[in-house]
C-alpha positions as CSV (number, residue, x, y, z in Angstrom):
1,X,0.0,0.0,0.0
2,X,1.2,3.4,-1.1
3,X,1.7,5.9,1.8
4,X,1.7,9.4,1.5
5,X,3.2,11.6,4.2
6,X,4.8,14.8,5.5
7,X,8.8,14.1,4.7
8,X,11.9,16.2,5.4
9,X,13.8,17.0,1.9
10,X,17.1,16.4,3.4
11,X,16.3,12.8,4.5
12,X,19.3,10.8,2.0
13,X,17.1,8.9,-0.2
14,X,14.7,11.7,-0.4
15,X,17.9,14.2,-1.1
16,X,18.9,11.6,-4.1
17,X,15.5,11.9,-6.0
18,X,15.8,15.5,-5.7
19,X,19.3,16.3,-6.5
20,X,18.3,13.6,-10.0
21,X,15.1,16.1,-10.2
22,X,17.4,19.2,-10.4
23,X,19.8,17.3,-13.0
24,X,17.1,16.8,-15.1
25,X,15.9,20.0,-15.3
26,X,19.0,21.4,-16.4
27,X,19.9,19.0,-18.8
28,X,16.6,19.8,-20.6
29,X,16.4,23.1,-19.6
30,X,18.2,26.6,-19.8
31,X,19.4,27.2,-16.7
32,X,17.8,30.6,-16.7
33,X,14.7,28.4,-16.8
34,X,15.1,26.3,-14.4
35,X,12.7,27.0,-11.2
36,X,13.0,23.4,-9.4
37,X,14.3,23.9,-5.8
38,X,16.6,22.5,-3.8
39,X,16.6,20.3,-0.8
40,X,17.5,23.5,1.7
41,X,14.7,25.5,-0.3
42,X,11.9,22.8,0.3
43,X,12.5,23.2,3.4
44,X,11.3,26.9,4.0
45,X,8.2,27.4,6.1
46,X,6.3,28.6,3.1
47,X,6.3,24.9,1.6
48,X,5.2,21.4,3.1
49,X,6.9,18.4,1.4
50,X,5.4,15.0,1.0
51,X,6.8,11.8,-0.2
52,X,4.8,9.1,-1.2
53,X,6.5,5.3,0.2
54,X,5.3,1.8,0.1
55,X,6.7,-0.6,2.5
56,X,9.7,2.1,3.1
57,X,10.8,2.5,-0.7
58,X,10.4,6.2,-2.0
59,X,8.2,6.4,-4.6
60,X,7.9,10.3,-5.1
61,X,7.7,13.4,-3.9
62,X,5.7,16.8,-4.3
63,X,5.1,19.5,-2.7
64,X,3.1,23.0,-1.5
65,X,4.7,26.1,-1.5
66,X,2.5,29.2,0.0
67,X,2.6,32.0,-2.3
68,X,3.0,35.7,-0.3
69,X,-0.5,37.8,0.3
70,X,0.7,41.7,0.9
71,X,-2.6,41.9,2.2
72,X,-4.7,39.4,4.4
73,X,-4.8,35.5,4.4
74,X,-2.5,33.9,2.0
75,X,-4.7,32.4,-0.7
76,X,-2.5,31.0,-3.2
77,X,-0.3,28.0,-3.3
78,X,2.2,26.4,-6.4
79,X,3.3,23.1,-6.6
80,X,7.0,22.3,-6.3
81,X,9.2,19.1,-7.0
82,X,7.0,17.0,-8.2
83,X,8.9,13.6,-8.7
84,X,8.6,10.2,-9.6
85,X,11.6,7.5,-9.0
86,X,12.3,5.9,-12.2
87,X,10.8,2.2,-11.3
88,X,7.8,3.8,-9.5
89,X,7.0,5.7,-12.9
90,X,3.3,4.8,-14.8
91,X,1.8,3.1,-11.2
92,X,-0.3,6.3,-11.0
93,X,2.4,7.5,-7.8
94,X,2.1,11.2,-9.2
95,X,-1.6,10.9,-9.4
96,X,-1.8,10.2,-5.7
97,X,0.7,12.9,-4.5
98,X,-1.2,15.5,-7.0
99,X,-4.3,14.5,-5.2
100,X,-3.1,14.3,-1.9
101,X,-1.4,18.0,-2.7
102,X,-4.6,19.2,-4.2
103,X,-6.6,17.7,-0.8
104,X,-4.0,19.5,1.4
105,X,-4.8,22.9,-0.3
106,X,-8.8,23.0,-0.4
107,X,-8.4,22.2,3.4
108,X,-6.2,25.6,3.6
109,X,-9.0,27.2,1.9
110,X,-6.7,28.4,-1.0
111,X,-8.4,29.8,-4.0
112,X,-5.7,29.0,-6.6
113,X,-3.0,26.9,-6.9
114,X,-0.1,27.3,-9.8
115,X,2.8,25.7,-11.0
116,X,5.0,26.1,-13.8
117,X,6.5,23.3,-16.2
118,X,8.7,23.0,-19.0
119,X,7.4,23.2,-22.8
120,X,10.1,20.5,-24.0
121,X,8.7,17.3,-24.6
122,X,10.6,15.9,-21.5
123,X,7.6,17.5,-19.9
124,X,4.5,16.5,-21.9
125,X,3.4,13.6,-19.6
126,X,3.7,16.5,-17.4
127,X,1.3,18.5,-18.7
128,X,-0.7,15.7,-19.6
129,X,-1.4,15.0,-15.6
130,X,-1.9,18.3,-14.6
131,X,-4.7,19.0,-17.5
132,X,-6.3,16.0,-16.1
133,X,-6.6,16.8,-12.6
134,X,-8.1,20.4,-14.2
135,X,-5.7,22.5,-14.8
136,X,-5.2,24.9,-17.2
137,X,-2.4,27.3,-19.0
138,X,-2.5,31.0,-17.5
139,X,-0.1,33.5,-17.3
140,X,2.9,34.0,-15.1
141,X,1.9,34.1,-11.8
142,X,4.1,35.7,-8.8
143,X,7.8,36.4,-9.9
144,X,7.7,34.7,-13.3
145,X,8.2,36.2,-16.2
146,X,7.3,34.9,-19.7
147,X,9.7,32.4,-21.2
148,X,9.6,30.2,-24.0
149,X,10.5,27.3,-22.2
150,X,7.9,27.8,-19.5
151,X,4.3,26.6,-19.2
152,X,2.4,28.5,-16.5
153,X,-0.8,26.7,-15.5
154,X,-3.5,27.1,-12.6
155,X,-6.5,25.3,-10.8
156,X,-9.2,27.0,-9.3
157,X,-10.4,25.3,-6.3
């Protein structure tokens, strides 16, 4: 049975996935267009971290980073690192953590929640699973900018 749970970036297997994560995304990537974070970055109070485990093994990770409200309750979020491992890839794993992400977020009462993705193909499954759960493309949101290599998308809760 899959778990998914509240995980600490800098655990070492957890570390692994995500240092392969931020390879990946600059070997398909421009650096300049590269928004992954890193282990010490996921760990800011602005973002909760999950990883998703079955019988101990990391399967993936994803997380929830609060976007800043200059005035009143903060009512946005954007999904960060999300992350398969390569053998727990087409078992649905990034399905769960989107919903579980996605549950975690209507239970903060947030009215929006963003991410941003790559337009190479490296990224069209991507895309793919974030149309599915409803999402669509919208313009940058906080301190993007429009780039060729990014996709902006939202949800509307």
């Amino acid at each position: 049975m899959i778990s998914i749970d509240r995980d600490s970036p800098a655990r070492d297997d957890v570390h692994l996935l995500l240092s392969e994560h931020l390879a990946d995304m600059f070997a398909t990537s421009p650096a300049e267009s590269v928004h992954a974070l890193d282990h010490s970055a996921l760990s800011a109070p602005s973002v909760t971290f999950w990883t998703a485990r079955e019988d101990g093994n990391l399967l993936g990770c994803g997380a929830l980073k609060l976007l800043d409200s200059p005035a009143g309750p903060q009512r946005h979020g954007e999904i960060k690192s999300m992350r398969t491992t390569a053998t727990a890839r087409g078992r649905g794993v990034a399905a769960l953590i989107l919903g579980h992400i996605l549950d975690d977020a209507r239970t903060r009462n947030l009215e929006r929640v963003y991410l941003e993705t790559g337009t190479e193909d490296y990224f069209a499954a991507a895309r793919r699973l974030y149309a599915r759960h409803g999402f669509t493309v919208c313009e940058p949101f906080a301190a993007y900018v429009l780039d060729p290599h990014s996709v902006f998308m939202e949800l509307r809760l």
